[in-house]
C-alpha positions as CSV (number, residue, x, y, z in Angstrom):
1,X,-50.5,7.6,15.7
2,X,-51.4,5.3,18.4
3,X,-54.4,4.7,20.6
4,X,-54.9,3.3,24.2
5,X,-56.0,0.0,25.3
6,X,-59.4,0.2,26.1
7,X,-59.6,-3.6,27.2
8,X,-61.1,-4.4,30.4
9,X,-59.8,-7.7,31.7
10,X,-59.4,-9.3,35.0
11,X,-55.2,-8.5,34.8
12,X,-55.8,-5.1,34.4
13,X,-57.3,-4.7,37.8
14,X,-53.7,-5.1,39.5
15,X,-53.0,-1.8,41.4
16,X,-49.1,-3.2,42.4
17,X,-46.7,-5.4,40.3
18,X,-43.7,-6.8,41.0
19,X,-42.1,-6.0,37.5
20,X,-43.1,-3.5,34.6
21,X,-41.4,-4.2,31.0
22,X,-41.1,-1.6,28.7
23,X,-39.8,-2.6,25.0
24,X,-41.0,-4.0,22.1
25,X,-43.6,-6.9,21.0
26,X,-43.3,-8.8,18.2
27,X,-44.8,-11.7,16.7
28,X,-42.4,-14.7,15.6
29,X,-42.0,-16.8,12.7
30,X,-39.8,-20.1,14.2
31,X,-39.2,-22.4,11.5
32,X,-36.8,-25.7,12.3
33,X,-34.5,-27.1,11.2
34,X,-33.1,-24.3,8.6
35,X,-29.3,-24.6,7.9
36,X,-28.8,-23.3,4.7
37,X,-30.2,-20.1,2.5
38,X,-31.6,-21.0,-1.1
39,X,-29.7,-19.2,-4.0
40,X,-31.9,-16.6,-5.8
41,X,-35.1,-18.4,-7.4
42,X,-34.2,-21.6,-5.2
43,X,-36.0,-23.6,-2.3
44,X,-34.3,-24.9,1.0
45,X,-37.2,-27.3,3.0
46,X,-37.5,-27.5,6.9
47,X,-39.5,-29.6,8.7
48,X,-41.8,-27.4,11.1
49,X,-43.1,-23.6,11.3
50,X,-44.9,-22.0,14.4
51,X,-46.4,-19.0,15.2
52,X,-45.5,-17.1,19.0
53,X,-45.7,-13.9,20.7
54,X,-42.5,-12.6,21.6
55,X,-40.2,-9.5,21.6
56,X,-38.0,-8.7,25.0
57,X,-40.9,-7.0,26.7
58,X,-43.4,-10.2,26.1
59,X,-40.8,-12.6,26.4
60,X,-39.6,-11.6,30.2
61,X,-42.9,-10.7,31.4
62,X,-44.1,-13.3,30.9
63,X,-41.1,-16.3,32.0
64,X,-41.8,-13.7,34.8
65,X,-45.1,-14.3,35.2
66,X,-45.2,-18.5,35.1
67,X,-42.5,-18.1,37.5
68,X,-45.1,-16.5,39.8
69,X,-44.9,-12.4,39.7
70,X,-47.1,-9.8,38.6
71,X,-45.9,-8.5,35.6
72,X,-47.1,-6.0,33.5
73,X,-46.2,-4.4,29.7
74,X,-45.4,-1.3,28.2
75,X,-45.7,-1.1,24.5
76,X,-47.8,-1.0,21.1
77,X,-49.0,-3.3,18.5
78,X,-51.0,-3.1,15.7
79,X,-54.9,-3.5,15.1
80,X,-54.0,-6.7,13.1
81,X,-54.3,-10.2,13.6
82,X,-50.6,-10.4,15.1
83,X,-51.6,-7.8,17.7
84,X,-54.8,-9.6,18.8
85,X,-52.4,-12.7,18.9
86,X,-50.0,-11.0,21.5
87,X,-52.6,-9.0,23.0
88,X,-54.7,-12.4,23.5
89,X,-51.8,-14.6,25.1
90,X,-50.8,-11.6,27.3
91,X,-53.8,-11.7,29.2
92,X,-54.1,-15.5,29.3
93,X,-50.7,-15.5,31.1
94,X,-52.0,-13.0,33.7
95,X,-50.0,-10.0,32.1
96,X,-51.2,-6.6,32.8
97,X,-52.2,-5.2,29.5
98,X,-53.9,-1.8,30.2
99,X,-50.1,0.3,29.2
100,X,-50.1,-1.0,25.8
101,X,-51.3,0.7,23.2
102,X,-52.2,0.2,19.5
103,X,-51.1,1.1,16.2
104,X,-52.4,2.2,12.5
105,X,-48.8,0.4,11.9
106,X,-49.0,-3.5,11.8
107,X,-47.6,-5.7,14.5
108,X,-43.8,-6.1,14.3
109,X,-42.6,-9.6,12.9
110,X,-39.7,-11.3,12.6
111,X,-39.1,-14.4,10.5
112,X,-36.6,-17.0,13.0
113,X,-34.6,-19.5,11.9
114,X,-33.5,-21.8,14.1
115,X,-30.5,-24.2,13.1
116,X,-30.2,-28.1,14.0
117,X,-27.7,-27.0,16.9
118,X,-31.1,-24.6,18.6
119,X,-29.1,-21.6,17.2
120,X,-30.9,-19.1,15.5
121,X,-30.8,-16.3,12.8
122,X,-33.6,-13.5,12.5
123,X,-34.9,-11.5,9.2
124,X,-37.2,-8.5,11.4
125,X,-39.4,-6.0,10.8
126,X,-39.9,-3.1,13.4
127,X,-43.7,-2.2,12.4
128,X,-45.3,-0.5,15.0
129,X,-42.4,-0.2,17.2
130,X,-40.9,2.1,15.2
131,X,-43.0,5.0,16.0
132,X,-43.6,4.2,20.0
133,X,-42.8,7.3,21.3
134,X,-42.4,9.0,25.0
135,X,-46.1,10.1,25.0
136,X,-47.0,6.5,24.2
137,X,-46.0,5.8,27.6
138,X,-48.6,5.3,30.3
139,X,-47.2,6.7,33.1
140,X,-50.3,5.7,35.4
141,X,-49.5,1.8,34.1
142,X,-45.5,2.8,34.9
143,X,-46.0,3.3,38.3
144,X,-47.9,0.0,39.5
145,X,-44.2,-1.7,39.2
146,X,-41.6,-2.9,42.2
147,X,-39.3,-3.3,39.0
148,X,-38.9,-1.5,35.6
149,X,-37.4,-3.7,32.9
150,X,-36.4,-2.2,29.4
151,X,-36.6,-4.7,27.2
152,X,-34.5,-4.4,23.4
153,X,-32.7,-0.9,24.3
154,X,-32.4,0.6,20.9
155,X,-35.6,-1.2,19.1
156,X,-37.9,2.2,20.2
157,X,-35.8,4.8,18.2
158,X,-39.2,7.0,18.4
159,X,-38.3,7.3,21.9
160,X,-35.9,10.0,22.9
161,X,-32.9,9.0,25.2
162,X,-33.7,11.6,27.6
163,X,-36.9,10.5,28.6
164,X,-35.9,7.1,29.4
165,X,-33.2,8.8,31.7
166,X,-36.0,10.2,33.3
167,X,-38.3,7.6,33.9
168,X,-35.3,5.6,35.4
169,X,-34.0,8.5,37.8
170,X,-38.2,8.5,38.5
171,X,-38.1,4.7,39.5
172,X,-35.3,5.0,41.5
173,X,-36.6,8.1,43.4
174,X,-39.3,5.9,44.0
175,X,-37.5,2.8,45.3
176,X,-38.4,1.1,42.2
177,X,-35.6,-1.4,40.7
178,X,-34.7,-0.4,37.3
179,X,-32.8,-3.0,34.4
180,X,-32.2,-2.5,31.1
181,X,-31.4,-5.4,28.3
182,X,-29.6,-4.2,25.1
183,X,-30.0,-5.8,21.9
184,X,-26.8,-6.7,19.5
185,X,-26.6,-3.9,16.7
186,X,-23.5,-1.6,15.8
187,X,-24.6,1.6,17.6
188,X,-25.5,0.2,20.7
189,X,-23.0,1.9,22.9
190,X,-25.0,5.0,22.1
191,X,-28.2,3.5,23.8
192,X,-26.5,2.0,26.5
193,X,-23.6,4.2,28.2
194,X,-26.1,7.2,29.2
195,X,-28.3,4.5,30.8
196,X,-25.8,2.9,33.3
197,X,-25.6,5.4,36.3
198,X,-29.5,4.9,36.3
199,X,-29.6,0.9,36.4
200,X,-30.0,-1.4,39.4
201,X,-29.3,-4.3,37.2
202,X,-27.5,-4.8,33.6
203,X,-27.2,-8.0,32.5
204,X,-25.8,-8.3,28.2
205,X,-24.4,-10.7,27.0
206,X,-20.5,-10.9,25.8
207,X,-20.9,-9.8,22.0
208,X,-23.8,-6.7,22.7
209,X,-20.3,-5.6,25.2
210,X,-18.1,-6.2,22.9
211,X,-20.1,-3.3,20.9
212,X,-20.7,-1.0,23.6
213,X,-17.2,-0.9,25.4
214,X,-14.6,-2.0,22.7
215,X,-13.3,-4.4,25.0
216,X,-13.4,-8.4,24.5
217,X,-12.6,-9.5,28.1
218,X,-15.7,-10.4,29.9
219,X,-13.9,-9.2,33.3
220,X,-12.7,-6.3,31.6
221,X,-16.4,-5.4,30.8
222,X,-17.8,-6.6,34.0
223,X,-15.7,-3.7,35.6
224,X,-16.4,-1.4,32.5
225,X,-20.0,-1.1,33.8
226,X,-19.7,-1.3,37.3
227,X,-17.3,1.9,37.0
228,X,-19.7,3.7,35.0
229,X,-22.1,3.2,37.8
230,X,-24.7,0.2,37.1
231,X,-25.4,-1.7,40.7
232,X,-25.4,-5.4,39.9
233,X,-24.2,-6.7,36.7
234,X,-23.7,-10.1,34.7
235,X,-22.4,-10.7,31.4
236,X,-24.0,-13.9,29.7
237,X,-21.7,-15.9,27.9
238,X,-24.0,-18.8,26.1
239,X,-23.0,-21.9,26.3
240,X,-20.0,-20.5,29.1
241,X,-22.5,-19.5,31.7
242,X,-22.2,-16.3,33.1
243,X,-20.1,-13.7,35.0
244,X,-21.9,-11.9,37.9
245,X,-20.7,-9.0,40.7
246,X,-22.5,-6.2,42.6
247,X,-19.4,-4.5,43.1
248,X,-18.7,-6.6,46.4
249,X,-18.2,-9.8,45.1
250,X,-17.4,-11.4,42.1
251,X,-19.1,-14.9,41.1
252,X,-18.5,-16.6,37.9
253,X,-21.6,-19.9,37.2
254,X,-21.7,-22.4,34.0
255,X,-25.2,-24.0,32.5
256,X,-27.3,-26.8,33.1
257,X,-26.5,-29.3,30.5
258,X,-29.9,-30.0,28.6
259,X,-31.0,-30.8,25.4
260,X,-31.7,-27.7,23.2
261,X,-34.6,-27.1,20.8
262,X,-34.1,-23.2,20.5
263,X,-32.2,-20.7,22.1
264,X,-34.7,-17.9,21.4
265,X,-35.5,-16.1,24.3
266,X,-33.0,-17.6,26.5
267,X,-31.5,-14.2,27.4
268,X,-34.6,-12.9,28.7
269,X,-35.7,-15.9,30.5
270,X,-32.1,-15.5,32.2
271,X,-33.3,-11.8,33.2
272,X,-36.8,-12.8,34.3
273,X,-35.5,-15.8,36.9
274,X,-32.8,-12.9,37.8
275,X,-35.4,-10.3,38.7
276,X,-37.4,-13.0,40.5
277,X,-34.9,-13.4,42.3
278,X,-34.1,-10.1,43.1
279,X,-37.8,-9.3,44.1
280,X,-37.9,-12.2,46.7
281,X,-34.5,-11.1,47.9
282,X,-32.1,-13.9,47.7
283,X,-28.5,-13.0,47.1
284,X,-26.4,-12.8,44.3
285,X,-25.1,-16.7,43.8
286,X,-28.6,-17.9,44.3
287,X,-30.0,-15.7,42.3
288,X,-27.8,-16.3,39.2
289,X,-28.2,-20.0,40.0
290,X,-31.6,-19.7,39.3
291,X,-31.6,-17.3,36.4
292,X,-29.3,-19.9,35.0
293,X,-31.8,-22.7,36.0
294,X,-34.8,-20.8,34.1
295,X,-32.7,-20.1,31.0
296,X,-31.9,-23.8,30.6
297,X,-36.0,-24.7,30.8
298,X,-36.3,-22.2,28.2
299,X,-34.1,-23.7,25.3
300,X,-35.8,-26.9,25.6
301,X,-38.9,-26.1,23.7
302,X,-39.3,-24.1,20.4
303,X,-40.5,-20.2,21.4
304,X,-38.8,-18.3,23.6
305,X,-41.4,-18.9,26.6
306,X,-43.3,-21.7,25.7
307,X,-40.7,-23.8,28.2
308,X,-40.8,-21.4,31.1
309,X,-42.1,-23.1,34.4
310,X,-43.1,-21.9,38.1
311,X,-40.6,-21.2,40.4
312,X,-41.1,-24.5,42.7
313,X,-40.4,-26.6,39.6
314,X,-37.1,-24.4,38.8
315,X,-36.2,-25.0,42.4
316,X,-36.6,-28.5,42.4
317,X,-34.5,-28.7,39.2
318,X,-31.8,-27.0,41.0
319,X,-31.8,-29.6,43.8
320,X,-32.0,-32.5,41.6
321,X,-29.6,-31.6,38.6
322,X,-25.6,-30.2,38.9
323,X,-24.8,-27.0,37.6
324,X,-21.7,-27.4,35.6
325,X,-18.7,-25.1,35.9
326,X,-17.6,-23.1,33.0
């Protein structure tokens, strides 16, 4: 059973946003560095553990929000300690609040370990996002949004596939831009494919499409989803960039050489400087360039938002720094 948010803060009073995320919160562990697993009744030591909100919803509304839109969030914690945590730095980065709802479940949590390299492994627990369901959603809070990102396709298995089809085809009656972000498990396809004629943007990365179209060619399932009907769509390949098209032209970008700390979050601070871009209407090569751009800020620092900027400083970054090809 969950119960609305009944908080009354100053973020709440926003009557339009440019984006809406709908998906799952979650509260993360990051320990650093962790390399190895103990045997059974063994210790392994690391140097440094912090607490941070995250989950795909938090994560890209907020590298949305310090890039400078008005972002909003759909989903549930619990009435714990971890939900006041995420509930707490939600507001403090300007996040619209007043759709999320709480829980008699606790707060989901994952446990992250990040490697020497930034690269990380994840031991999670679902908690309260396992029983978010289609009446949880405040359709009132829905329609303040330009933009409807859902964040972690799959994590929400309380809500039925065919109310998500609906809230898309209600978005895009509406105008409103709809995106969806899968998350790598073995029955994705399942809560992907019905999805793609509803989508404005689809941006996974090369191993979630290896799951959902069987195919291993990132150009093979670049055209995989454009035939299936999604707009605009980019696979992310890590450390090889990215491959882009809307169906007109085809664009293929590498990274930003910078040091990393943590490559948590770096996939939806990708989508977040995409949809920024999107809402202020660049085109497609600028666009990636600075989804790209806001992706490399984020793996700098431990957490998957704590090294998001504002969009003048991601511009600047782009002036001053070459992007290097893949």
């Amino acid at each position: 059973m969950s119960t609305r948010n009944s908080s009354k803060d100053s973020s709440a009073d926003a009557d339009d946003l440019d984006l809406v995320c709908l998906g799952i919160l979650v509260v993360d562990a990051v320990g650093k560095p962790i390399d190895t697993f103990p045997a059974k009744g063994a210790s392994v030591y690391f140097d440094s553990l912090e607490m941070h909100p995250g989950g795909c919803a938090f994560n890209t509304s907020v590298a949305a929000a310090r890039l400078g839109l008005r972002t909003g969030v759909l989903g549930i914690v619990g009435h714990d300690v971890f939900g006041g945590l995420v509930m707490d730095t939600l507001r403090k980065e300007g996040v619209d609040t007043t759709g999320i709802r709480y829980s008699a479940r606790p707060t989901a949590f994952s446990f992250v370990m990040v490697a020497a390299d930034g690269q990380r492994r994840i031991f999670h627990t679902a908690g309260a996002n396992q029983g978010y369901s289609g009446n949880d959603i405040d359709r009132e809070a829905l329609g303040k949004g330009r933009a409807l990102h859902i964040a972690g396709a799959g994590l929400l298995p309380a809500i039925d596939r065919d109310v998500l089809i609906e809230i898309l085809q209600w978005c895009q009656n509406r105008g409103v831009l709809t995106s969806l972000d899968p998350v790598f498990k073995p029955d994705i396809a399942d809560c992907v494919l019905p999805f793609l004629p509803h989508l404005d943007l689809f941006l996974p990365n090369s191993d979630e499409s290896v799951l959902i179209t069987g195919l291993s060619d990132p150009s093979d399932q670049l055209r995989f989803y454009l035939d299936r009907g999604a707009r605009t769509v980019g696979i992310k390949l890590g450390d090889q960039g990215c491959l882009l098209s809307d169906g007109h032209e085809c664009l293929r970008l590498g990274i930003y050489p910078v040091p990393v700390a943590d490559t948590c979050g770096a996939g939806d601070a990708f989508i977040a400087g995409f949809l920024y871009g999107k809402r202020v209407g660049w085109d497609l090569a600028r666009t990636a360039t600075f989804a790209t751009a806001t992706a490399a800020f984020c793996v700098t620092a431990i957490g998957a938002t704590a090294g998001i900027p504002d969009a003048d400083t991601v511009s600047h970054f782009i002036k001053e720094n070459t992007l290097c090809r893949s």
